[in-house]
GUVONU-659553 format. One record per residue (C-alpha): x, y, z; residue in three letters. Coordinates in steps of 0.05 Angstrom, whole numbers, plus 32768, in hexadecimal, padded with zeros to 4 digits. Layout:
BEGIN
XYZala/...
This chain:
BEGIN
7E407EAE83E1unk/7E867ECB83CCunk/7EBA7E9D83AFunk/7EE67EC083E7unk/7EBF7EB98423unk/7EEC7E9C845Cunk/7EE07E4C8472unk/7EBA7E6084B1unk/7E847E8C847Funk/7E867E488451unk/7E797E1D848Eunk/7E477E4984ACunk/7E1E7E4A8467unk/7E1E7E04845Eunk/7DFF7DF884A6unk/7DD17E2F84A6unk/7DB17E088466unk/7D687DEF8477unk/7D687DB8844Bunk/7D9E7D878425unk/7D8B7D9D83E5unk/7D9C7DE58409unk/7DD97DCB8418unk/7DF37DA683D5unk/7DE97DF283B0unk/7E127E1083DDunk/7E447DE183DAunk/7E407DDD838Funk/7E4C7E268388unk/7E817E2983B2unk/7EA87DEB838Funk/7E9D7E11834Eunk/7EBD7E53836Dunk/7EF57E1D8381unk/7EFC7E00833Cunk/7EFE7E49831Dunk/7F417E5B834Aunk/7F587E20833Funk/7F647E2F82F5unk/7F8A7E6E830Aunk/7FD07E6E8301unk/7FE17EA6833Bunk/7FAE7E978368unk/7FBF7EAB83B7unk/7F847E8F83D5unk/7F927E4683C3unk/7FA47E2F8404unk/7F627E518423unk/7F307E2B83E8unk/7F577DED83F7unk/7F407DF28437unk/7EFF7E018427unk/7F057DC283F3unk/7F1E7D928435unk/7EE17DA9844Eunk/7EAE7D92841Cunk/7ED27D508417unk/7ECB7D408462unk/7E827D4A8458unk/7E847D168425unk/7E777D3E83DFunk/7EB07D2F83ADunk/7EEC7D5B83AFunk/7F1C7D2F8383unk/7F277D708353unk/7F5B7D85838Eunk/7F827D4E838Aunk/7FAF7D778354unk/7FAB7DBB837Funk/7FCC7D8C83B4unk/80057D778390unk/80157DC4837Dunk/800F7DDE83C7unk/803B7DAA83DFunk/80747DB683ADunk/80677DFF83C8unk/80A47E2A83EAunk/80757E46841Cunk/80667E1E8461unk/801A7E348463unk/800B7E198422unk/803A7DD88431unk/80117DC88470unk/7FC97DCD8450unk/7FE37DA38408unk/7FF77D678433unk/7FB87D618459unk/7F967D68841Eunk/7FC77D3383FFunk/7FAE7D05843Cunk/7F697D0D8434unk/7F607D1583E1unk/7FA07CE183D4unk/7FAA7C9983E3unk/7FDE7C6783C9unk/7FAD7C4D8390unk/7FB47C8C836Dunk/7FE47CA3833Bunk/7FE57CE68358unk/80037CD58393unk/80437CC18375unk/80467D0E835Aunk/805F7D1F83ACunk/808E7CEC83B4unk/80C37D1B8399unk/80AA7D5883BEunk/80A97D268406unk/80EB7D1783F6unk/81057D6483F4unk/80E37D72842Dunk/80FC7D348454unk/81417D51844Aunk/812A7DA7845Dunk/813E7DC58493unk/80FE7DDC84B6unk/80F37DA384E5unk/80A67DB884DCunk/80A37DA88490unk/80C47D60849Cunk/80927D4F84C6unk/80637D668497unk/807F7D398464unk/808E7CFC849Cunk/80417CF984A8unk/802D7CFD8461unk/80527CBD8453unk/80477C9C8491unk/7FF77CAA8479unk/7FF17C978430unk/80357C858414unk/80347C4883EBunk/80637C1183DDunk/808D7C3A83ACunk/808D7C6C83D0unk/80A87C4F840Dunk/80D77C2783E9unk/80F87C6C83D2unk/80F47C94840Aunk/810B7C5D8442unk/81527C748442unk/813D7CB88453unk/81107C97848Dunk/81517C7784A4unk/81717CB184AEunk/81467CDE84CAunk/813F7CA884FAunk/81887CB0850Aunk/817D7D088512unk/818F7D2E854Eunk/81417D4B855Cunk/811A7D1F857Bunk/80D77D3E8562unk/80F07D248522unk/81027CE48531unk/80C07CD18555unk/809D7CE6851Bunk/80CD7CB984E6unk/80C57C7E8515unk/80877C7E8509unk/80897C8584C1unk/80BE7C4E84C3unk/80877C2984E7unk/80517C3484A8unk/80967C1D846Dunk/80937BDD8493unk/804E7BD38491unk/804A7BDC8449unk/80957BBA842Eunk/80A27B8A8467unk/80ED7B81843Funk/81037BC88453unk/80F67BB28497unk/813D7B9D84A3unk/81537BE68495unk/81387C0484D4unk/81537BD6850Bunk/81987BF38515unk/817B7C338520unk/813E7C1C8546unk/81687BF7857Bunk/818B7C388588unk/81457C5C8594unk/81417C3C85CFunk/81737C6A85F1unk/814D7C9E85E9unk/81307CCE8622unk/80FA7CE885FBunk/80AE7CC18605unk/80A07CCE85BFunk/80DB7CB985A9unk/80D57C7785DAunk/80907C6985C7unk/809B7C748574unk/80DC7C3E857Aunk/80B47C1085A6unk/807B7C0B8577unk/80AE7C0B8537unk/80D17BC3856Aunk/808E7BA5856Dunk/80877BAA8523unk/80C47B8E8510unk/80C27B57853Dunk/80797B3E8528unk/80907B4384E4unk/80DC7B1784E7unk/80EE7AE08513unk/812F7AF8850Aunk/812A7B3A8522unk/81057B238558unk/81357AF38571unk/816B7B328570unk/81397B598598unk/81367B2785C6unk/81837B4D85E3unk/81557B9185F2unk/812A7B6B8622unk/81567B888659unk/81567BCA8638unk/81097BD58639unk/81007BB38687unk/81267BF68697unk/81017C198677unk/80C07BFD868Aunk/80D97C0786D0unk/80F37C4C86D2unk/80A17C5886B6unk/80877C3386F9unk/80B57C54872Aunk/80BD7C928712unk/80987CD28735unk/80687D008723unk/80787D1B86DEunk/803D7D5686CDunk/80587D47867Dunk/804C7CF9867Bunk/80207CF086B0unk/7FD87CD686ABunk/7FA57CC586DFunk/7FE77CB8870Dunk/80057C9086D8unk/804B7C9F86BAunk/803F7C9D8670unk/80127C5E866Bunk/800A7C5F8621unk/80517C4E8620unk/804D7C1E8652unk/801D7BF68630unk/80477BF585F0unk/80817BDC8617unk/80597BA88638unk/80427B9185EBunk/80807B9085D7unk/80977B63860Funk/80607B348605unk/80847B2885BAunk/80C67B1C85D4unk/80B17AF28607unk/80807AC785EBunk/80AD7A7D85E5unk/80E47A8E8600unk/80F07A7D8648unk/81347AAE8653unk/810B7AF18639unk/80D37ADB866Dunk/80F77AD486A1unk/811E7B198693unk/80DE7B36869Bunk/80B97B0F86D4unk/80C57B3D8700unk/80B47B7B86DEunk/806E7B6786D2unk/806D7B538721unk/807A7B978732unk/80507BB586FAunk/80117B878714unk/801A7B9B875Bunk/80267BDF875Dunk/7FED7BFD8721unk/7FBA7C1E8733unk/7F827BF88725unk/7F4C7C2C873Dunk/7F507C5A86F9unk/7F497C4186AEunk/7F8C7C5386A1unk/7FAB7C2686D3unk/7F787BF286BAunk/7F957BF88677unk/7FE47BE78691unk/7FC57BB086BCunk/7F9E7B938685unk/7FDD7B89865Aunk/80077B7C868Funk/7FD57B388692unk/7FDA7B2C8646unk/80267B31864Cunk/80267AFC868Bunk/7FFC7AC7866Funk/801D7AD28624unk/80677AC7863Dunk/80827A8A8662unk/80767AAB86A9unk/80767A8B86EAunk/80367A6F8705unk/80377A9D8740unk/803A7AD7870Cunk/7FFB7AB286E1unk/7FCF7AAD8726unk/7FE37AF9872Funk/7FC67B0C86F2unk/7F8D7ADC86F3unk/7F827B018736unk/7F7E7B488709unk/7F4A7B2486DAunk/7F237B17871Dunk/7F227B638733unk/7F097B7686EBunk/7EDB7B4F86F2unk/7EBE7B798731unk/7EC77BBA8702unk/7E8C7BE686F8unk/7E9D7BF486AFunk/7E847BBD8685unk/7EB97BC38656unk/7EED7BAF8688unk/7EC27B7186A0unk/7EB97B60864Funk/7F097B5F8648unk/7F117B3A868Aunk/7EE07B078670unk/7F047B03862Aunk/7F457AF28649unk/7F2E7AC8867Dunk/7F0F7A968647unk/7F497A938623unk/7F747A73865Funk/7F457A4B8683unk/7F5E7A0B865Cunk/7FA77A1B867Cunk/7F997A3886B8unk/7F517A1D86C7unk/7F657A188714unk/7F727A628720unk/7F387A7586F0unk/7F057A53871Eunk/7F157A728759unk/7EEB7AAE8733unk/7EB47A808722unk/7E7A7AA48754unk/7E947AEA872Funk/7E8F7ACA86E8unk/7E447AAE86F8unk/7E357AF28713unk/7E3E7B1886D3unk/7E0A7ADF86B7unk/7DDE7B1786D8unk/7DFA7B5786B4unk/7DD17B80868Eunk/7DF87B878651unk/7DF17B528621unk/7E467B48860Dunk/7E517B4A8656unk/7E217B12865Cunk/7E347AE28616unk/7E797AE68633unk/7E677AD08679unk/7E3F7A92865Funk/7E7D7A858636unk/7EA17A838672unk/7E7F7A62869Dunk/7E757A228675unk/7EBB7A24866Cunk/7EBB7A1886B4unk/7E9279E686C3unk/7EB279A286DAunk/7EAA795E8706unk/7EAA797D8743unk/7E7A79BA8736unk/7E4F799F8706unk/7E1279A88733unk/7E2079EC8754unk/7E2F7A038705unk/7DFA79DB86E5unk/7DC67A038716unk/7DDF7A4A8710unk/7DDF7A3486C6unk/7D927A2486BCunk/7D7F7A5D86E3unk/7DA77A8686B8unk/7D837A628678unk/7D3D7A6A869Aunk/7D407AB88693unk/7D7F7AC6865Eunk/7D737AEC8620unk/7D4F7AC685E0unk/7D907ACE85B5unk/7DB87AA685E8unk/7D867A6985F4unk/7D9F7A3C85C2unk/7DEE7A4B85DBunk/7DDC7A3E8623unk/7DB77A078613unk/7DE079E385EDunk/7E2679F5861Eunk/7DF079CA8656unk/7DE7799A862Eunk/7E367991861Aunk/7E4579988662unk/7E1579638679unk/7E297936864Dunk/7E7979388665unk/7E66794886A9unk/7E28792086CDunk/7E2D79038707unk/7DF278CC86F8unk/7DC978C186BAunk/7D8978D586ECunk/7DA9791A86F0unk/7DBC791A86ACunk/7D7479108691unk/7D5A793886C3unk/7D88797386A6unk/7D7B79708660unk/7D26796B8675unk/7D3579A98696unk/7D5979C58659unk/7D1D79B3862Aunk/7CE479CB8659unk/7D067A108662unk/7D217A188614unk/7D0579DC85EDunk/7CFD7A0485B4unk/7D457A1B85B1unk/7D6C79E285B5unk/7D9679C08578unk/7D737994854Eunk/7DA17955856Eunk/7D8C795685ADunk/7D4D792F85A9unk/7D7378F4858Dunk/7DA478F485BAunk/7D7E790285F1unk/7D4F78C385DAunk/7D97789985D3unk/7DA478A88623unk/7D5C788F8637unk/7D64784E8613unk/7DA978438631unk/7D8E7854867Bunk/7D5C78198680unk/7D5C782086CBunk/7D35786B86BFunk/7D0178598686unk/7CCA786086AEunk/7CE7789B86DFunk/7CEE78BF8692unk/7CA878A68677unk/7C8A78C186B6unk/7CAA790486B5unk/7C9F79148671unk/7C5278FE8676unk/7C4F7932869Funk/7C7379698674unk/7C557955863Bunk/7C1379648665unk/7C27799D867Funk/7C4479BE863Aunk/7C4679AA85F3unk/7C6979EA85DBunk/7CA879D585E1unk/7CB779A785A6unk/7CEE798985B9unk/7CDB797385F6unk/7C8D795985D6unk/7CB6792D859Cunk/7CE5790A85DDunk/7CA9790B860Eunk/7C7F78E285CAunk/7CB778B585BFunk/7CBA789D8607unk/7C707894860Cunk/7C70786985CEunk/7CA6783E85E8unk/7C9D78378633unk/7C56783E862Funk/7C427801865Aunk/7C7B781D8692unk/7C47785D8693unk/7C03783186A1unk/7C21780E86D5unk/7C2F784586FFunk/7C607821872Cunk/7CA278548723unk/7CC178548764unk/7CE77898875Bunk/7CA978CD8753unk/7C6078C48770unk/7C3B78928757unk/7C0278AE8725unk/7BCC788C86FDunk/7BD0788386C0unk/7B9D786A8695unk/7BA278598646unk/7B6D788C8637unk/7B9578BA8656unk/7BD978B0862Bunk/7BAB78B885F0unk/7B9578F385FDunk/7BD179148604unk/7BEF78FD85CBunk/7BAD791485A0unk/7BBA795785BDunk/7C02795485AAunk/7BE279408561unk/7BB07973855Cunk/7BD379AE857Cunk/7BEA79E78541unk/7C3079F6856Funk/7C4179AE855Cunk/7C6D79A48524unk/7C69797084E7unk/7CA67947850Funk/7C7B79508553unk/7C4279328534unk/7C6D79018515unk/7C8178E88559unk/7C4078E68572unk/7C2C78B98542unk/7C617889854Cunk/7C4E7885858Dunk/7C08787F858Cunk/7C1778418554unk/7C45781F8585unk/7C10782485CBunk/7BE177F5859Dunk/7C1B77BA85B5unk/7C2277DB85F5unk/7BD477E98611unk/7BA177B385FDunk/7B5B77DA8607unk/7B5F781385E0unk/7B7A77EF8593unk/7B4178058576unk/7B4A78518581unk/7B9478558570unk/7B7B783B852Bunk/7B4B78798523unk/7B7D78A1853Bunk/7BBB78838512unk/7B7C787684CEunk/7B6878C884D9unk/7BB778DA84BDunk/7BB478B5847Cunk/7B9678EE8453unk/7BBD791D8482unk/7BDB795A844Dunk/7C1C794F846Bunk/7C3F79158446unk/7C7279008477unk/7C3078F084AAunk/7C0E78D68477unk/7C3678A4845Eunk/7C48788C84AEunk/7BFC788D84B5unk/7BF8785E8472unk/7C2D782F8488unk/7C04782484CDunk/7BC0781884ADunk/7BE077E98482unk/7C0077C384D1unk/7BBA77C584E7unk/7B9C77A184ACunk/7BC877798479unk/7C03776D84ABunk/7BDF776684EEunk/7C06772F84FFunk/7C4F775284F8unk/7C3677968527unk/7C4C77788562unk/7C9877668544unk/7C9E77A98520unk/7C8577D8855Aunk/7CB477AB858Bunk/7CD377D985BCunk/7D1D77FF859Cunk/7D5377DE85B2unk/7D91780685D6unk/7DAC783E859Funk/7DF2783885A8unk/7E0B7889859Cunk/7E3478A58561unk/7E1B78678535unk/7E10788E84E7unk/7DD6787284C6unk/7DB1785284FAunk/7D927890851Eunk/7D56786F8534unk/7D5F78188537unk/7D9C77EC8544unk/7DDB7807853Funk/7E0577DC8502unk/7E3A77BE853Bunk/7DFE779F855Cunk/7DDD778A8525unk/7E1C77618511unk/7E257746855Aunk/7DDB77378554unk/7DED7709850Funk/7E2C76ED8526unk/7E1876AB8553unk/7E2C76A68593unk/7E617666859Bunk/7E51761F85A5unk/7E0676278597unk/7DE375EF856Cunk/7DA276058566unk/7D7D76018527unk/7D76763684F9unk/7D35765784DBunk/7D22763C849Dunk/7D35766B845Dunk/7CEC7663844Dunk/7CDC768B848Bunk/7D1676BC848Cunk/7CFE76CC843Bunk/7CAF76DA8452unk/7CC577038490unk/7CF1772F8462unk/7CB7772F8429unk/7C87774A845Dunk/7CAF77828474unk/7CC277928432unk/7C79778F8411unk/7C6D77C78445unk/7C7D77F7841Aunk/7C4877F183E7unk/7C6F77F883A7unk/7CAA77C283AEunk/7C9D77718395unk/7CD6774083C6unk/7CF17710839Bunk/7D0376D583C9unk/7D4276B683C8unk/7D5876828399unk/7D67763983AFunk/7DA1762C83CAunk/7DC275FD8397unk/7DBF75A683A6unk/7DF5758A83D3unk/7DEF75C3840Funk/7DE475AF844Dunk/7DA475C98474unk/7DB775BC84B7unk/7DD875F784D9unk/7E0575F98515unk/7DED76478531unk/7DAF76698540unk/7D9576A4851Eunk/7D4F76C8852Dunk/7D1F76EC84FEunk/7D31772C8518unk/7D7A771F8514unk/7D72771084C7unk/7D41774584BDunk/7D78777484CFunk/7DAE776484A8unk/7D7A77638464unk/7D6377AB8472unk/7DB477C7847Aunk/7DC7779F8441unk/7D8077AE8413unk/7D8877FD841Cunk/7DC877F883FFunk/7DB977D683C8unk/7D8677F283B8unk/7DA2783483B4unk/7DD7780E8388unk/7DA877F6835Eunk/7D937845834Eunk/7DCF78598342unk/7DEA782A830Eunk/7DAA783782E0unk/7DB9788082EAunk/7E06787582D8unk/7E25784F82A0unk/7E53782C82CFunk/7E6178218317unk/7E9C78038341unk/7E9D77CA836Eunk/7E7C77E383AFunk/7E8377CB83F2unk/7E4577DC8412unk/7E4B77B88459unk/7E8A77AC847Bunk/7E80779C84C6unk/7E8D776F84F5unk/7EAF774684C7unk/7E76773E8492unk/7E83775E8453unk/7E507766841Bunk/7E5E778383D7unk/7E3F77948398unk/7E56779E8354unk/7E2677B48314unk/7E2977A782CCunk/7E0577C882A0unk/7DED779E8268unk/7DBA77D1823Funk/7D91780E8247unk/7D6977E8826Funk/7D8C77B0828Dunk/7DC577A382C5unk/7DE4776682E9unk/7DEE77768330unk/7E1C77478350unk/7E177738839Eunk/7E55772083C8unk/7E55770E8416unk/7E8E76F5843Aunk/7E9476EB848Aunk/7EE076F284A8unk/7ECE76EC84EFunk/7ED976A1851Bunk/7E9B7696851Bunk/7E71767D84D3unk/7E35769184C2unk/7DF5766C84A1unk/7DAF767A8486unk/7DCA76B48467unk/7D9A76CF842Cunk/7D99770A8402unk/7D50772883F1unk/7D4A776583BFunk/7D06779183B1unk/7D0277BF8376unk/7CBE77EC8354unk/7C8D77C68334unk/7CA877EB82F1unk/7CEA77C482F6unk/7CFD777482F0unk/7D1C774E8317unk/7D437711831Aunk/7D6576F28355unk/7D8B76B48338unk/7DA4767E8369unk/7DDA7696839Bunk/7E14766D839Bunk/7DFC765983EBunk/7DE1766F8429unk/7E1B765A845Aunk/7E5F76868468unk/7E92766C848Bunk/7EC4768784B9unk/7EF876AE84B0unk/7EF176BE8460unk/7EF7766F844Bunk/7EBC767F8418unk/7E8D76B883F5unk/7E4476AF83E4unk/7E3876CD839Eunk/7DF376E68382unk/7DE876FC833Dunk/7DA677328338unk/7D88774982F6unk/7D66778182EAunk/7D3E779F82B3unk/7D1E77DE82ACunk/7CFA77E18271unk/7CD3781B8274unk/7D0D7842828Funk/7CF1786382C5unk/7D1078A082DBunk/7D4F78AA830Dunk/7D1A78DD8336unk/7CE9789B8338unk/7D2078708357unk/7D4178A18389unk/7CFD78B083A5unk/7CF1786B83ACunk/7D38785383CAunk/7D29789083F9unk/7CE3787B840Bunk/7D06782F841Cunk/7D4078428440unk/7D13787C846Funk/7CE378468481unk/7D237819848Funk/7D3A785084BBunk/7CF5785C84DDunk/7CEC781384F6unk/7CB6780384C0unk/
C-alpha cells in the first residue's frame, strides 16, 4: 500500500484484513510511511497522514510520535492544517504532558485572530485538555471573549470559562461580572453556556451564590418565556421549546433555592406552571417534569407544590419505560421520611413494580416498600411482602428477609403475629437469613410464655415437614429441648390437638442429627436438645444416652466435646442433670456476653436480697461443693475451696441466697479472672482491672508478678447498693500444670452501701511455664462452656 493512499484506501485496507495479525502489518507499514514524512521538512501532505495517524490511535495502536506533528500544524498559518493539529492535540495531548504547554502560546494567538472559526478552534482545545497553567494564563483572554459582540463566540468561551473553573476554582471570581450579563442574551447557546457557567460558580462559592441569589427573578423569565412561548421549528423538540435549557435552568434554581425561603418562594409558582402544563406523554417532557420534581422537593416549596410533584412520581410510576419507573422509585425513597403521607397514597403502584421483570426496577421497589410499611398497614404490607419473598430473585432473599424481619420487629400488632411472621420468613428463606436471627428470634419465645407451646407445636411440625432450612431446624431444636414436656401433652388450645409421643420427638431430632443438609451448629442444637428431654420425658433416658454416648468420638470437635460433657452428666454428675438442664430463664435482649443464660442485670437482682427477709443462708460448705462440681466439669481444672473466714465473724445471716443465685455470680466473676490470670503470665505487668461492675457490686483484680513463674493476684468486692450482702465467696480453677493458692479472704459479708471490701490474695505458680496458646485454649474452653449452660 502507497504511503499516499487517501484515509478512505487506509481504512478500507485495514477492514478488509482477515485476521489481526493482517491488520497490525498494515498498520505498521503505514505508521512507518507516517514516520518517514514526518522527518520531511516541506512535506504538504502532513495534515492528510495526521489524519491517517488519528485514525490508528482511535483503534487503539500507539500514535504518540504525532504528538510533535501537532504542535507544528497548530502554529500553522493555514486553517486546514489548524483544524486537524488541534484535534490531534485533543486526542494525542493531555495536561500531564510537557508537550502540551508547547500550544499554549499558539491558543493564545489564535484566541485574539480574527477568523471567528480559528477561535473556536482554540476555545475547544482548552476547554478539552488545558491544564492549570494553562488556564491560569489564558483566563483573561476567556474574560473577554466572553464580553465579544458574536455570540457563536461567546457560547463557546462560556464554556471554556466553565472547564478554568473546574480546574483553578480561584479564577472563578473573574467570570461573574461577565456571566451575570450573559443572561441578557437572546441567543439559546449563549443562555444555556452562561447558565451552566452560574451553576458552576454557585456550587463552588457561598458567596457567589448568595449574589446569584438577585438573578432568581431574571431566570423565572426566562424559564417562562421557554413554557409559553410557540412553536419555534429552531428550538423545538418533541413539542418542547428548548428543553435542554430548561432543565439547566431548573438545576440551577434548585441551587439558589435550596435554604433559602425568599428564592423559593420567587419561584413557587414557576414550577406550578412548569408541572402542570409539560407534556408528560414524550421523554422529553418527562425529562422537564422529572427536574421540575427534584427542584420542588430540594427548595423550601409549599406542601401543595410537594404533593404535586409527589403526584408526578406516581404517574412515572405507571410509565412503560423502566427507566422512568427506576428514577421515580429513586426519588420517591429519598422523601418518604418527609413526606411519608403523600408517598403512600402510591403504595398499591410501588408493590406492583415488586412484579416487574427487570431486576433494578424490582431492588428499588422492595426498597420502597419497606420504607412504607407502618402501624396501620403492617398486615396488608407484611402479606404483599411474603408473597413477594416466596417467588423474588435469590440475590434479594437475604434483603427482603431481613427488611421483614426489621419491620416486624417495630411494627407487630401481637407477639402471636410476630412469631408467626418470622416462622414464615424461615420456612420460605431459612437459609438466607442473617446469622442473628435465630437468637433473637429464641429471645422473643422465651419472653412470650403465653405461646411456648403454640411455638413448640408449630415448629414440630416444620421441623417434620423440612429440615433444609437451617435456621429454622436450630430454633425448631431449641424449642423442643426446652418446652419439650408442653409438646407430649398435647393440650395447646390454639392449633389441633396432635399426639405426641416421646419416641416420636426422638426421632426427629435423630433425623435432624443424621441428615448431611444439617450443619455442625444444627447438629449442635440437636444435641442440646436431645440432652435436656432426658429431664423432660422419663421413659426413654436410656436412649438419649446412646444417642448423646454415639457423638463422643464424633470427628467434629465442637460435638464432640458437648457429647463428652453429657456422658460425663449421665455418669459422674447424675445428680446435678436435673439443675444444669433446668429450663433457660427469660433472655432479656441486647444483653453482650450473655447470649444464651441470664442476662448480668438479672443475675445481680437475683444476688441482691429482697428486703426484710431473715431466712438462713446456705452454708459456704455447700455453696463451695456446688461451685467445685460445676467447675470439675471441665475435665482439666482442680477448685480450690475457699479459705476460712477468719475467727470473730458472725455466721448467722439476715438474707437468703440460693445455689443457683451463687452459682451465677462465681461463673461471671471466674471467666474473668481467669482470662486475667492468662494474661498477666503472658505480660510483665497489668493494671488494676475492674472486671464486674453492676448493680452496685464491683469486683476487681490486680496482678503482681513475682518471677518467671509466679504472680499474686489480688481480689476486691465491694457492694454500694441498700441492701448488704452475705455468703459471698470467691472460688478460682486453673490446669493441673499450674499451683494454686487461695489464702484466707478478709470475709464473706459486704455491707451496704460501700461501708466495707472483702479482699482475697491468690498465688499462682507455673513452673513448667506452659505456653500462652495452652492457657487461651483453656480460658476459651471455660468461658464457652460458661456460655453454653454447662
Amino acid at each position: 500500500m502507497s504511503p499516499s493512499v487517501p484515509l478512505q484506501e487506509m481504512i478500507r485496507a485495514i477492514r478488509s484484513a482477515r485476521t489481526q495479525c493482517e491488520e497490525r502489518g498494515v498498520i505498521q507499514r503505514e505508521c512507518a510511511a507516517i514516520r518517514a514524512q514526518f522527518r520531511q521538512v516541506d512535506n504538504g501532505a502532513r495534515s492528510h497522514n495526521l489524519a491517517k495517524l488519528l485514525y490508528v490511535h482511535m483503534l487503539g495502536y500507539p500514535a504518540h510520535f504525532g504528538q510533535m506533528e501537532c504542535v507544528r500544524m497548530i502554529a500553522s498559518p493555514r486553517y486546514s492544517e489548524k483544524r486537524v493539529g488541534y484535534l490531534g492535540a485533543m486526542m494525542l495531548l493531555d495536561e500531564k504532558q510537557d508537550a502540551s504547554l508547547l500550544i499554549t502560546n499558539s491558543i493564545k494567538n489564535d484566541l485574539s485572530h480574527s477568523n471567528q472559526y480559528i477561535q473556536s478552534l482554540a476555545l475547544c482545545t482548552l476547554a478539552c485538555m488545558g491544564s492549570a497553567e494553562m488556564c491560569r494564563d489564558l483566563a483573561p483572554e476567556i474574560d473577554r471573549l466572553l464580553r465579544a459582540s458574536n455570540s457563536y463566540i461567546k457560547k463557546k468561551a462560556a464554556l471554556c470559562a466553565v472547564h478554568i473553573v473546574r480546574k483553578v476554582q480561584d479564577l472563578g471570581e473573574l467570570f461573574v461580572p461577565a456571566a451575570r450579563s450573559l443572561l441578557t442574551e437572546k441567543n439559546h447557546g449563549v443562555l444555556h453556556g452562561a447558565v451552566v457557567l452560574i451553576t458552576e460558580l454557585c456550587e463552588n462559592n457561598p458567596e457567589t451564590l448568595e449574589r446569584f441569589r438577585k438573578t432568581v427573578p431574571d431566570l423565572v423569565q426566562i424559564m417562562k418565556s421557554l413554557v409559553i412561548s410557540g412553536y419555534s421549528p429552531e428550538h423545538d423538540v418533541a413539542g418542547i421549546s428548548d428543553p435542554f435549557l430548561q432543565v439547566r435552568i431548573l438545576r440551577l434554581l434548585r441551587i439558589l433555592g435550596r435554604n433559602n425561603e425568599a428564592a423559593s418562594e420567587a419561584m413557587n409558582d414557576l414550577l406550578a406552571q412548569v408541572a402542570t402544563n409539560t407534556d408528560s406523554t414524550k421523554t422529553v417532557g418527562n425529562a422537564v417534569l422529572y427536574e421540575t420534581v427534584l427542584t420542588v422537593l430540594d427548595i423550601k416549596s409549599e406542601s401543595g407544590l410537594r404533593v404535586l410533584a409527589v403526584n408526578i412520581l406516581g404517574r412515572f410510576l405507571l410509565n412503560n419505560d423502566r427507566n422512568i419507573r427506576y428514577i421515580a422509585m429513586t426519588s420517591l425513597q429519598k422523601i418518604v421520611g418527609t413526606d411519608h403521607i403523600a408517598v403512600q397514597r402510591h403504595r398499591g403502584t410501588i408493590v406492583d413494580c415488586l412484579k416487574d421483570q427487570d431486576a433494578s426496577v424490582k431492588r428499588r421497589a422492595l426498597e420502597l416498600s419497606l420504607a412504607l410499611v407502618s402501624a396501620s398497614n403492617i398486615r396488608s404490607m407484611m402479606k404483599e411482602l411474603l408473597l413477594f419473598l416466596s417467588s423474588c430473585p435469590l440475590e434479594l432473599r437475604a434483603q427482603a428477609a431481613s427488611g421483614i424481619f426489621n419491620a416486624a420487629e417495630r411494627y407487630a400488632p401481637s407477639q402471636r403475629w410476630h412469631i408467626d411472621t418470622i416462622l414464615h420468613v424461615l420456612t420460605t428463606a431459612g437459609g438466607d437469613v442473617r446469622d442473628e436471627t435465630v437468637p433473637n428470634l429464641i429471645q422473643l419465645i422465651t419472653n412470650t410464655s403465653e405461646l411456648h407451646c403454640y411455638t413448640v407445636h408449630k415448629l414440630y411440625r416444620a421441623l417434620l415437614t423440612d429440615i433444609s432450612q437451617q435456621s429454622l431446624v436450630q430454633v425448631a431444636c431449641w424449642c423442643i429441648g426446652e418446652y419439650g414436656d408442653l409438646l407430649l401433652r398435647g393440650e395447646c388450645q390454639e392449633t389441633e390437638p396432635v399426639q405426641v409421643t416421646e419416641d416420636n420427638i426422638l426421632d426427629a431430632l435423630e433425623v435432624v442429627l443424621q441428615s448431611h443438609m444439617s450443619s455442625p451448629a444444627t447438629r449442635g442444637f440437636a444435641l442440646t436438645a436431645t440432652m435436656k428431654l432426658s429431664t423432660r420425658i422419663t421413659d426413654n433416658v436410656d436412649r438419649i444416652r446412646s444417642i448423646v454416648s454415639i457423638y463422643g468420638s464424633c470427628i467434629d470437635v465442637e460435638l464432640q466435646q458437648r457429647a463428652v460433657e453429657y456422658n460425663a452428666l449421665f455418669k459422674k454428675y447424675d445428680h446435678m442433670r436435673a439443675a444444669v438442664l433446668e429450663r433457660m430463664p427469660v433472655i432479656e435482649k441486647n444483653s453482650p456476653g450473655h447470649t444464651n443464660g441470664e442476662s448480668a442485670g438479672e443475675a445481680l437482682k437475683e444476688v441482691q436480697p429482697a428486703q426484710g427477709s431473715t431466712a438462713p443462708s446456705l452454708p459456704s460448705n455447700t455453696a463451695s461443693t456446688a461451685g467445685g462440681d460445676l467447675l470439675d466439669l471441665l475435665g482439666g481444672f482442680e477448685p480450690t475451696p475457699p479459705a476460712p473466714a477468719p475467727q470473730g465473724l458472725t455466721s448467722t445471716h439476715t438474707h437468703t441466697h440460693t445455689h443457683t443465685q451463687i452459682s451465677m455470680i462465681k461463673c461471671i466473676f471466674l471467666q474473668c479472672c481467669f482470662f486475667c490470670f492468662c494474661f498477666c503470665f503472658f505480660f510483665s505487668t497489668v493494671p488494676t482491672l475492674t472486671v464486674y461492675d453492676k448493680g452496685g457490686v464491683t469486683l476487681t483484680l490486680s496482678c503482681e508478678k513475682q518471677s518467671n513463674s509466679g504472680l499474686i493476684v489480688t481480689l476486691t468486692a465491694s457492694n454500694s447498693t441498700d441492701s448488704d450482702i452475705s455468703g459471698f465467696t470467691l472460688q478460682a480453677a486453673v490446669p493441673k500444670s499450674v499451683q494454686l493458692h487461695m489464702k484466707a479472704p478478709s470475709g464473706d459479708f459486704l455491707p451496704a452501701r460501700g461501708a466495707a471490701k472483702v479482699t482475697q490474695m491468690v498465688v499462682l505458680n507455673n513452673p513448667n511455664k506452659v505456653g500462652y496458646h495452652v492457657w487461651r485454649c483453656c480460658c476459651c474452653f471455660f468461658i464457652n462452656n460458661i456460655n453454653k449452660g454447662n
